[in-house]
N, C-alpha and C positions, 0 to 999 in steps of 0.2 A: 867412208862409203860402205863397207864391210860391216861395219860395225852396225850401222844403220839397218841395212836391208836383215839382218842375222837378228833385229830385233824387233821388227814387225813393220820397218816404212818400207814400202813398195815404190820402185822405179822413182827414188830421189836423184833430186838434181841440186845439185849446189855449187855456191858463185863465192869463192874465196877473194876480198878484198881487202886494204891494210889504210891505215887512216894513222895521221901524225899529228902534228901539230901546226894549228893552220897560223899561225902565227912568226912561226920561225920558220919550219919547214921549206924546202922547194916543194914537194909531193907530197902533199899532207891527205890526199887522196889519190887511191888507185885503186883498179876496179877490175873485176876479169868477168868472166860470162856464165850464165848456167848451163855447168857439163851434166853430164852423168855417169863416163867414164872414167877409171882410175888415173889412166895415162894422159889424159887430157887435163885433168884437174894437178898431176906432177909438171903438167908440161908449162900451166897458167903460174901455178908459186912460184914456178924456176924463174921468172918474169918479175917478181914483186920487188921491188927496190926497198931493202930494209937500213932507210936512209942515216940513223943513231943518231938525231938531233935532240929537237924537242928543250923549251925553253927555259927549264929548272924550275917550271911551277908543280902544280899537283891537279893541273888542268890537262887532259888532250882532246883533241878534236871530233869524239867520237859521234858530234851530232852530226859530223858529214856523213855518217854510213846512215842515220834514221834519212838525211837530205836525198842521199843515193837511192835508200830503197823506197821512201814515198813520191818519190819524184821525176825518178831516173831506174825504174824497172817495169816489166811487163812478166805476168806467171798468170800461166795458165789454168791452175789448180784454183786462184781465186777470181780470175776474170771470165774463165768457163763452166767453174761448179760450182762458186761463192765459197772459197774454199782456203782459210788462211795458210801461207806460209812461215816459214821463219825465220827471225832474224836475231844473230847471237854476235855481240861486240864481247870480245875479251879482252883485258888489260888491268891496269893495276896503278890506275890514277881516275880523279875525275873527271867529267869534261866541260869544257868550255860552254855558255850558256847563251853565246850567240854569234851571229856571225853578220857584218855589215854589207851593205849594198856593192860597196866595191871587193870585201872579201869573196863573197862570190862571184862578181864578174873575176876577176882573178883566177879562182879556182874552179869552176866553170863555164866560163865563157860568156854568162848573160846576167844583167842587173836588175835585180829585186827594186818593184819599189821601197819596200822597210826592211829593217833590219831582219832577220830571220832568227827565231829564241829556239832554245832545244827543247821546248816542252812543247811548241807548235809542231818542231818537225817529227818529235817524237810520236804527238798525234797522227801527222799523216802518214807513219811508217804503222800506226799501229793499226790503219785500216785495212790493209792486205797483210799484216804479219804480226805473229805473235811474237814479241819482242823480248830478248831476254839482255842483260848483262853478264859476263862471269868475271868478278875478279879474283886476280889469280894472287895470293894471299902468301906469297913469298917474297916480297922485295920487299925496298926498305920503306915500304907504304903499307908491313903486315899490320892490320887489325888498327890502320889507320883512320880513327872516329870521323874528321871531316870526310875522307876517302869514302868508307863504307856508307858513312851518313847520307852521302850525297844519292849512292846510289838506291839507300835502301826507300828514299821520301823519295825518291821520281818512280820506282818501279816496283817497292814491294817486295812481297815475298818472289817476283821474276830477278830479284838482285840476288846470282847465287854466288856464297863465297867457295874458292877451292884451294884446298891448301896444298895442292899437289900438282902441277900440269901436267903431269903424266896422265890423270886420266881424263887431259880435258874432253880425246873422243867418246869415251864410255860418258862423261858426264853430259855433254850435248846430247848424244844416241836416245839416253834413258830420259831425259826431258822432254824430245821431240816424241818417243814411244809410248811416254805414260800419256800426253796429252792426244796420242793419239788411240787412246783409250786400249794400250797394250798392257796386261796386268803387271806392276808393278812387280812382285814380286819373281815371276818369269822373266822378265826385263835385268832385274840381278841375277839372279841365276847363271847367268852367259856371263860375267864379269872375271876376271882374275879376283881372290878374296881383297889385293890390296885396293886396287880398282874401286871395287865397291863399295868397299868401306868409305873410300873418299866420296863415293859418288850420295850413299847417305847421309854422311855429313851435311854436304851441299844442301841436298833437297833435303832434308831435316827440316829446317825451315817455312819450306813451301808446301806442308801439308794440307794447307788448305783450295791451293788448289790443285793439288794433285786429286783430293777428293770432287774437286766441282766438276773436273775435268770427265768425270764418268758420266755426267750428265749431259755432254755434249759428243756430238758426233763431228770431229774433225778427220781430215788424211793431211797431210803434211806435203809440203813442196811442191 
């Protein structure tokens, strides 16, 4: 949160959720709320069930958070000024490419008529949010080609890799900041040098739309 407002987003709110494996899991989704304060948002993780399953693929469930935020949120920044949010999945496998009529009556409560595929749901997350990935490039899935493959054909230069989690807040901060037309280079500046370093890395890649992004007028959350 600190990190955020210290580098040009104004009065963010953000909804910290944890998504497993809809397959094995009991709680392959959980969900918390948009705060805005510190203590609120420590008081929401304390909450998170970090259940250690997960079914020995190189799949998790991450299309349940695009299902959550296309489907299952309300924000005011794009329903009152046309005005995208964002949404950042972290992790360090790929995900599951769809989900059946009874998996989500299951894990939501109500029945699709078809199956639901993560490139649909990913569409309807990507209409209120600007959707990112980050994988986090230390487990035994580093610099793994199906892995990164996966994410780099569904999402682009938005697939960012990080080879450090230490800075995953600097590196969310500075994505949300540059797209929010905060000058890049000022945006580092406030970094610890290691920080940073990681955080170029990452966006290394995504020059190009870091550059489209000056042409666009967004605010964030």
């Amino acid at each position: 949160m600190n990190t955020l407002i210290a580098h040009g987003v104004k009065s963010p709110h953000i909804m910290f959720s944890a998504i497993g494996d809809h397959l094995s899991d009991q709680a392959p989704l959980q969900a918390g709320q948009f705060e805005a304060g510190a203590d609120e948002l420590s008081d929401g993780l304390s909450k998170l069930w970090l259940e250690g399953g997960g079914g020995g693929q190189i799949q998790e469930s991450y299309l349940l958070a695009w299902l959550l935020a296309g489907r299952h949120t309300s924000i005011d920044c794009f329903e009152k000024r046309g005005q995208k949010g964002f949404l950042f999945t972290v992790g360090d496998e790929a995900s599951w490419e769809r989900l059946s009529p009874e998996q989500v009556q299951r894990i939501m409560g109500y029945c699709p008529q078809h199956t639901l595929d993560a490139s649909t749901l990913l569409r309807e997350a990507q209409r209120m949010y600007h959707v990112f990935h980050i994988h986090i490039n230390e487990t035994s899935y580093r610099n793994h080609p199906e892995v990164i493959g996966f994410w780099k054909s569904l999402l682009g230069e938005r697939a960012l890799i990080l080879n450090d989690h230490n800075a995953l807040a600097e590196l969310i901060a500075a994505t949300v900041a540059i797209i929010s037309r905060h000058p890049f280079e000022q945006t580092m500046a406030g970094f610890e040098p290691a920080a940073a370093q990681q955080v170029s890395q990452a966006l290394a890649p995504g020059t190009g739309w870091n550059k489209r992004s000056s042409n666009t007028t967004i605010l964030p959350l």
